[in-house]
C-alpha positions in Angstrom: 0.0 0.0 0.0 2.9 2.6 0.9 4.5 2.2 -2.7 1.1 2.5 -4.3 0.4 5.8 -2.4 3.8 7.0 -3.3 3.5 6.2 -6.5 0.2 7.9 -7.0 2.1 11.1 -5.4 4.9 10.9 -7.4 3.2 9.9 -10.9 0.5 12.9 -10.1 3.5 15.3 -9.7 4.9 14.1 -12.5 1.9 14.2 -15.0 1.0 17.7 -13.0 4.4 19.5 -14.0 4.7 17.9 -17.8 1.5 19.0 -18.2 2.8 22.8 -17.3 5.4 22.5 -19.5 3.6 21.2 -22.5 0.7 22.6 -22.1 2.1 26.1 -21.2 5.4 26.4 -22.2 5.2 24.5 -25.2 2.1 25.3 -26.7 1.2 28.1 -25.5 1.6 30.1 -27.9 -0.1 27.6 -30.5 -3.2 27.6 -27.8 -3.6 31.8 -28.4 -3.9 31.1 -31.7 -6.8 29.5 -31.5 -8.7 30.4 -28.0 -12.0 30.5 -30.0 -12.0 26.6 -29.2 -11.2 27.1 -25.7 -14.3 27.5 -23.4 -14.4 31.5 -22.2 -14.7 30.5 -18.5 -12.0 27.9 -18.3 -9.3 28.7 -16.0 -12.5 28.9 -13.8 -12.2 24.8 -14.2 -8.9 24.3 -14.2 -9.5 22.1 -10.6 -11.3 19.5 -13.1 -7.6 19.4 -14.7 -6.1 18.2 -11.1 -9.0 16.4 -10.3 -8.6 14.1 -13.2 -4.6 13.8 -13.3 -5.1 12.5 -9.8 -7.6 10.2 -10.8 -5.9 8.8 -13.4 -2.3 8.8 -11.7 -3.6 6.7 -9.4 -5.4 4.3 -11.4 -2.0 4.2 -13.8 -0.2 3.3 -10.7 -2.6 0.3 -9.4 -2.8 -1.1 -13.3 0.9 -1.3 -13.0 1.5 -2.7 -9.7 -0.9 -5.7 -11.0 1.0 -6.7 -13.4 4.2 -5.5 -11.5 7.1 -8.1 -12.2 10.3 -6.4 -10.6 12.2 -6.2 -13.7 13.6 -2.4 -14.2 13.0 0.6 -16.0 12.4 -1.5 -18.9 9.1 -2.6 -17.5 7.9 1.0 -16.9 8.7 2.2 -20.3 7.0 -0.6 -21.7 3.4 0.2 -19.8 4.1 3.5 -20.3 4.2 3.2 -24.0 1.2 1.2 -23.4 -0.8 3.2 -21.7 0.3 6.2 -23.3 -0.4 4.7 -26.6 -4.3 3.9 -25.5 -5.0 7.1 -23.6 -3.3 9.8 -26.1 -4.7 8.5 -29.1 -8.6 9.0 -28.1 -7.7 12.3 -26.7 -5.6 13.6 -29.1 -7.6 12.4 -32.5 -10.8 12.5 -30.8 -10.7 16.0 -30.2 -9.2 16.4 -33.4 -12.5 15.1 -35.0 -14.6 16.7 -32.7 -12.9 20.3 -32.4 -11.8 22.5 -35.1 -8.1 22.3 -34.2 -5.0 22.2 -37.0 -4.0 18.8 -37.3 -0.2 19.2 -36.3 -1.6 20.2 -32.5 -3.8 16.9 -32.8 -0.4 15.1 -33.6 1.5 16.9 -30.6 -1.0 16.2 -28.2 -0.6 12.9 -29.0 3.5 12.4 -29.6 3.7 14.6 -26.3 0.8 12.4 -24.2 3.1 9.2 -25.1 6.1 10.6 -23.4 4.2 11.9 -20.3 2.7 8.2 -19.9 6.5 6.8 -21.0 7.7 9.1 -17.6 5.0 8.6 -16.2 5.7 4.7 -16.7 9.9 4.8 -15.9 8.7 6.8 -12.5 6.2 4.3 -11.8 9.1 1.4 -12.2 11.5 3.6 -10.2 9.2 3.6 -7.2 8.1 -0.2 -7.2 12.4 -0.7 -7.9 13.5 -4.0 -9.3 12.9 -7.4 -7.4 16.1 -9.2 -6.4 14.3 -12.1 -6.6 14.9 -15.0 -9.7 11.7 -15.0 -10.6 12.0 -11.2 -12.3 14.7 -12.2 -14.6 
């Protein structure tokens, strides 16, 4: 139970700050650009954002200490790629097809959710650390 919790906390933080960085740093100059999209009172539900990285952060976390086998980094990369791979494609070319947003922002939302899951994954594998037992190699 402790390394799920911390790995909740520390998967949340992580998925909390790449989220600033993409989301703000990176494209936020692509995101004035197009505001018309954007719903006028939104920062007003920005705590909906938090809400749900926590949510899911913790749900990434318990899916991958079920199939947790102890064997590295390796291991976390791979459910990350996994997860990232299932979760960024809906979001990124749903909302493509459902929003009128330029395609290359459709593909960077998607390329860019990947690698937060892919972090999101190594962190997760970092936490859980690698079994010494034989059974993990």
């Amino acid at each position: 139970m402790k390394k799920l919790l911390l790995g909740w906390l520390a998967v949340f933080v992580t998925i909390s700050v790449s989220n600033y960085v993409i989301h703000n740093l990176i494209l936020g100059s692509t995101y004035e650009q197009i505001k018309e999209v954007f719903r006028p009172d939104m920062m007003d539900k920005m705590w909906i954002i938090s809400l749900v990285t926590a949510i899911q952060s913790f749900f990434l976390v318990l899916i991958f200490s079920k199939g947790y086998r102890g064997t590295g980094i390796f291991e976390g990369v791979r459910f990350g790629f996994y997860a990232g791979f299932l979760v960024a494609t809906g979001m990124a070319y749903g909302s493509y097809a459902t929003y009128a947003i330029p395609y290359p922002l459709a593909m960077q939302w998607f390329v860019y959710g990947v690698a937060q899951y892919l972090l999101s994954g190594v962190v997760a594998a970092i936490v859980y650390g690698k079994s010494s037992s034989p059974a993990a190699s």
